[in-house]
C-alpha positions as CSV (number, residue, x, y, z in Angstrom):
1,X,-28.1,-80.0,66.7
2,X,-30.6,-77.6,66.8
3,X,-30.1,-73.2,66.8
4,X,-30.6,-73.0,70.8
5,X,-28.0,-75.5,71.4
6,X,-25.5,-74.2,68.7
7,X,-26.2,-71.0,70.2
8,X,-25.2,-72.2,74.0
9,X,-21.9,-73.6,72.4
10,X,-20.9,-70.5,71.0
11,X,-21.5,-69.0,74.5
12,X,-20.0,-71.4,76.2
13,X,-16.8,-71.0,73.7
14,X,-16.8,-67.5,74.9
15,X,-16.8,-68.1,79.1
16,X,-14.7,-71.1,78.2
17,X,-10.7,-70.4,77.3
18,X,-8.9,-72.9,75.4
19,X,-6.5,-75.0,77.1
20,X,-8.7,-74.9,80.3
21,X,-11.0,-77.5,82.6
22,X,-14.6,-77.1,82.6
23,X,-15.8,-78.5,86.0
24,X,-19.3,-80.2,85.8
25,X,-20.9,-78.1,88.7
26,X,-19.9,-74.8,86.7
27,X,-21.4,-75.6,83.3
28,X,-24.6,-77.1,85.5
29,X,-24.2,-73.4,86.9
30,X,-24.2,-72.0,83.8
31,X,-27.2,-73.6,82.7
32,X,-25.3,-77.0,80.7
33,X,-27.9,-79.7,81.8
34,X,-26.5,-83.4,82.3
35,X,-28.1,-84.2,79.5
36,X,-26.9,-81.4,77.0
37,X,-23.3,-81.9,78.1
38,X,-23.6,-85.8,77.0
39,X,-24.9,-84.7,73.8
40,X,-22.1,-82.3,73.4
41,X,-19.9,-85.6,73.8
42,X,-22.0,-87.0,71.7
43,X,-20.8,-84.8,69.2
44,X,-17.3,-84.6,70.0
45,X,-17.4,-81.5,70.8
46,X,-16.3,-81.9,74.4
47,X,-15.1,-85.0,76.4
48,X,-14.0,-86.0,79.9
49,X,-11.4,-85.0,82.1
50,X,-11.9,-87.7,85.0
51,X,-14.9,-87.3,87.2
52,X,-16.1,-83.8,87.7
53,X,-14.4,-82.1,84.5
54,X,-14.7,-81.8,80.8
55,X,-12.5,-80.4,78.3
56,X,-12.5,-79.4,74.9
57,X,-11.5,-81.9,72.3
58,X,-8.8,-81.9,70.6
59,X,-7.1,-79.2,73.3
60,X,-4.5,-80.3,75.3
61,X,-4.6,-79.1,79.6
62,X,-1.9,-78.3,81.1
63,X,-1.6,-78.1,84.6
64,X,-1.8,-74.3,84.4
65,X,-5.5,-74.9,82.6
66,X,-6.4,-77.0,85.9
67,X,-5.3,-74.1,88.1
68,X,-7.4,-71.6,86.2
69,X,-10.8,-73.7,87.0
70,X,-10.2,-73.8,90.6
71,X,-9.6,-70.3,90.5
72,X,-12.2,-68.4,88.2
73,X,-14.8,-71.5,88.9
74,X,-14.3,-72.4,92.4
75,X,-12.8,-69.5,93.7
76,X,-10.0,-71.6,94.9
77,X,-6.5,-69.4,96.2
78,X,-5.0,-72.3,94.8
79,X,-1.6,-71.5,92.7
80,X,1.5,-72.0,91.1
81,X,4.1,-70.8,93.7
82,X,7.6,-71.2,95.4
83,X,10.0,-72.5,92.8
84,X,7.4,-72.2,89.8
85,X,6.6,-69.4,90.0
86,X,9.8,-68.1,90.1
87,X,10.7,-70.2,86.8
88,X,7.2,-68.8,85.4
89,X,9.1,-65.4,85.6
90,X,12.4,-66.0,84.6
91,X,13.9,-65.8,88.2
92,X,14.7,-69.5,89.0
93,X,18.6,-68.8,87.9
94,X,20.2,-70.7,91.0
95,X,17.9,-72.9,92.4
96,X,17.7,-76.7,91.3
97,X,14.9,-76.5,89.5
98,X,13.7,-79.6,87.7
99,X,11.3,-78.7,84.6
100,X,9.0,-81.6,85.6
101,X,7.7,-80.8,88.4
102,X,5.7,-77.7,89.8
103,X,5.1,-76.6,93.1
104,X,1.3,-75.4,94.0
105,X,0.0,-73.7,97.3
106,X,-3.5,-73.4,98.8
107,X,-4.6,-72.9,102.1
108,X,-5.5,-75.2,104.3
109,X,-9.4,-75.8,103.5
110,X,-8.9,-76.3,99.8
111,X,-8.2,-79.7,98.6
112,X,-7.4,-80.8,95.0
113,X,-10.2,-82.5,93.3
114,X,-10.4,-86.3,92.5
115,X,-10.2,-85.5,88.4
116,X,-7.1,-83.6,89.5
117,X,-4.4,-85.6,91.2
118,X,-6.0,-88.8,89.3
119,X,-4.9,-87.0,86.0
120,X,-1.1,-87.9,84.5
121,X,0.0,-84.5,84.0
122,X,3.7,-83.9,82.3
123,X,4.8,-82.3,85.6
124,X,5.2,-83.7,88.5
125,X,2.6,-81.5,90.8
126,X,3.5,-80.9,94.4
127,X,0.6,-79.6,96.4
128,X,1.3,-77.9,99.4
129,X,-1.9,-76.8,101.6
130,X,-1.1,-74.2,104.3
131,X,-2.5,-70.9,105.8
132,X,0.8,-69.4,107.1
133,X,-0.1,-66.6,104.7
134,X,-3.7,-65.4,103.2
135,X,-4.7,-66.6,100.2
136,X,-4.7,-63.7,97.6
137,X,-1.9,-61.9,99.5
138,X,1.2,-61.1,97.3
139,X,-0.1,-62.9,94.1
140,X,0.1,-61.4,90.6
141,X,-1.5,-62.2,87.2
142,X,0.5,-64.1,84.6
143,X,-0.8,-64.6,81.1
144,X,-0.8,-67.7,79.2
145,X,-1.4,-67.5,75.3
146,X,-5.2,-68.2,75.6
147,X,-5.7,-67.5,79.7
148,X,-4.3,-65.7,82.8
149,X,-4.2,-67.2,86.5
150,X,-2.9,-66.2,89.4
151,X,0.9,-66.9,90.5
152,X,2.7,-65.7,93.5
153,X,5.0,-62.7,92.7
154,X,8.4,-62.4,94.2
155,X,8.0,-61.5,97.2
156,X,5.2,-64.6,98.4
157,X,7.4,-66.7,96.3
158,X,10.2,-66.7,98.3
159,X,8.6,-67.1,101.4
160,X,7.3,-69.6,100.2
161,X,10.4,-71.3,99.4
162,X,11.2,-70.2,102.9
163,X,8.5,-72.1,104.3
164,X,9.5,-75.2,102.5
165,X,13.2,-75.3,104.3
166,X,15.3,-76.8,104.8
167,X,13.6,-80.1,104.3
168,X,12.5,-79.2,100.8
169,X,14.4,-76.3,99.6
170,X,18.2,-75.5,100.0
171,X,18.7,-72.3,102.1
172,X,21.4,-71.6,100.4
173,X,19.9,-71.6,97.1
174,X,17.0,-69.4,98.6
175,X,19.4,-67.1,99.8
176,X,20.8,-66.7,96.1
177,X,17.6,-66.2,94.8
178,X,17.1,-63.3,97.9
179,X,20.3,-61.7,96.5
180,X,18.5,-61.3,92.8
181,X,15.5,-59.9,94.4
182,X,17.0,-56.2,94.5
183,X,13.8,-54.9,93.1
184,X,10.9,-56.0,95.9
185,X,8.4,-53.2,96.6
186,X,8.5,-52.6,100.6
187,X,5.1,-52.0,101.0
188,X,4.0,-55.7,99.8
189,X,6.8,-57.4,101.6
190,X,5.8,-55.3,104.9
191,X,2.4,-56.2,104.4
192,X,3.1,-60.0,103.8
193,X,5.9,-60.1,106.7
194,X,2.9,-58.5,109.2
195,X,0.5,-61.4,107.8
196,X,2.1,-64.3,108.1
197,X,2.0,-66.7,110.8
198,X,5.1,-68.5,110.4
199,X,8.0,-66.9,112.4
200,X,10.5,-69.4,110.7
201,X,9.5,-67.3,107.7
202,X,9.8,-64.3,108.9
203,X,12.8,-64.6,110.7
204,X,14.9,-66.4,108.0
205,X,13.4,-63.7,105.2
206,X,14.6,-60.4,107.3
207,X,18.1,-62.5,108.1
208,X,18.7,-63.0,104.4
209,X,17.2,-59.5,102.7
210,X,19.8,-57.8,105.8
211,X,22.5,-59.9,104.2
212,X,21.8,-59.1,101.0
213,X,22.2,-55.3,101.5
214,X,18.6,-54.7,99.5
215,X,17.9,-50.8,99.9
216,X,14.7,-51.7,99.9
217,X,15.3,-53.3,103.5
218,X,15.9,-50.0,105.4
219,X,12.2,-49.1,105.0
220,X,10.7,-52.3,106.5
221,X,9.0,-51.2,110.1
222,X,10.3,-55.0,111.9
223,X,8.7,-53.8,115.1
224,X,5.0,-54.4,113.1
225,X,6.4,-57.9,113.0
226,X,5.7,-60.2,115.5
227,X,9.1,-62.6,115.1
228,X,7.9,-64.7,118.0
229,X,10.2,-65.0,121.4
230,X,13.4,-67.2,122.1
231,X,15.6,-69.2,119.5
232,X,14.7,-71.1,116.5
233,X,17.0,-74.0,115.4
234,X,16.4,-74.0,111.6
235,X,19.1,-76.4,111.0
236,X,20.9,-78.6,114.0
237,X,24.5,-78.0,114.5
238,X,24.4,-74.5,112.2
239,X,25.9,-71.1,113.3
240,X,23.7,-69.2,116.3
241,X,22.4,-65.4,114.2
242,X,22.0,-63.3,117.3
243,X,19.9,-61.1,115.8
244,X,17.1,-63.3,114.6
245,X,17.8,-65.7,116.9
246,X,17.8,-68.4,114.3
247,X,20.9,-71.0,113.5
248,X,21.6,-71.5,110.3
249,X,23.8,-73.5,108.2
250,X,27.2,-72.0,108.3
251,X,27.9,-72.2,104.8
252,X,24.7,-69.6,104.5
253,X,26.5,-67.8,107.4
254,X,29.7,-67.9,105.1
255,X,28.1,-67.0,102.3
256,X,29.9,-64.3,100.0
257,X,33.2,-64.4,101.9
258,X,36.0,-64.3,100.1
């Protein structure tokens, strides 16, 4: 190998964190020919990760390292969210949380790549592609041992959760996870609450934070909310909230009763 491309390795082992994918139209971008890259799997140095993607040999990719290309390579708003991100940061205490699987949101115009769902990750990945709130809204950093991404923080995360029930997620368990959630910062939840489109969401959130008693919820302005008009059945046969206008399952309605 000669000093130019050792010296391209070394920089490449600098933009390039362990544990991560290296998509092929990156590296090109970066200046990794075709034809350097096979000699760099030549060498053993790299090998690939399906069509598209490379990664280091002798590293193992997690899920997380997938999710950190689409976002620092694509620009992808792709992330771990719902459920996993709550278990990410230790809040996933009473909702049925199985540690093989992991839930991951994107908007609507950003689909996983082939080398992607082709992969057999150790997770089950459930990819859920929506723009009932904007991308980057409401998501924080979380650092790995070798690289940081993206995850949604509390507040996103249970809307989120939100958004996937009943069908998907328990509304009572989401309303147990609400009742942790004593510590959300107003200003983000008002901003997310005023941005997203799905009134479902919206509705069901305030209905459960009111419940909870959270003294964060007395400074939310819910006339900046557009909660739609007329009533939502969330569930069929639940308990009629006159307030949101929603039904919901009486056992949510019962909730905390002695």
């Amino acid at each position: 190998m000669s000093i130019e491309e050792s010296n391209k390795i070394n920089l490449l082992v600098q933009q390039w964190p362990k544990g991560t994918v290296a998509q092929t139209f990156w590296l090109r971008e970066k200046g990794y020919s075709d034809q350097l890259l096979n000699r760099y799997k030549k060498s053993n140095w790299i090998k690939s990760f399906g069509t598209g993607a490379y990664q280091r040999t002798g590293e193992s990719v997690g899920y997380e390292g997938a999710v950190y290309a689409f976002q620092m390579q694509s620009n992808y708003t792709i992330h771990p969210g719902g459920v996993t991100a709550f278990s990410l940061q230790g809040k996933a205490h009473y909702l049925e949380l199985s540690q093989v699987k992991a839930q991951l949101f994107g908007s609507l115009t950003e689909k996983l790549p082939g080398w992607f769902t082709r992969h057999s990750w150790d997770v089950n990945i459930a990819y859920y592609s929506s723009s009932f709130l904007p991308g980057p809204l409401g998501l924080v950093p979380f650092n790995f041992s070798n690289f940081e991404i993206l995850i949604s923080g509390a507040s996103r995360a249970i809307m989120e959760c939100l958004y996937l029930a009943p069908k998907k997620m328990d509304l009572v368990a989401c309303y147990e996870v609400m009742e942790g959630l004593s510590n959300l910062r107003p200003n983000v939840v008002q901003e997310l609450l005023e941005q997203c489109s799905s009134v479902k969401v919206k509705r069901l959130f305030l209905y459960m934070a009111e419940k909870a008693g959270h003294s964060w919820f007395k400074f939310l302005k819910i006339d900046n909310i557009d909660l739609g008009k007329g009533k939502r059945s969330i569930v069929p046969e639940g308990v009629y909230n006159a307030t949101y206008q929603i039904t919901v399952p009486k056992e949510l309605k019962d909730y905390g009763r002695l």
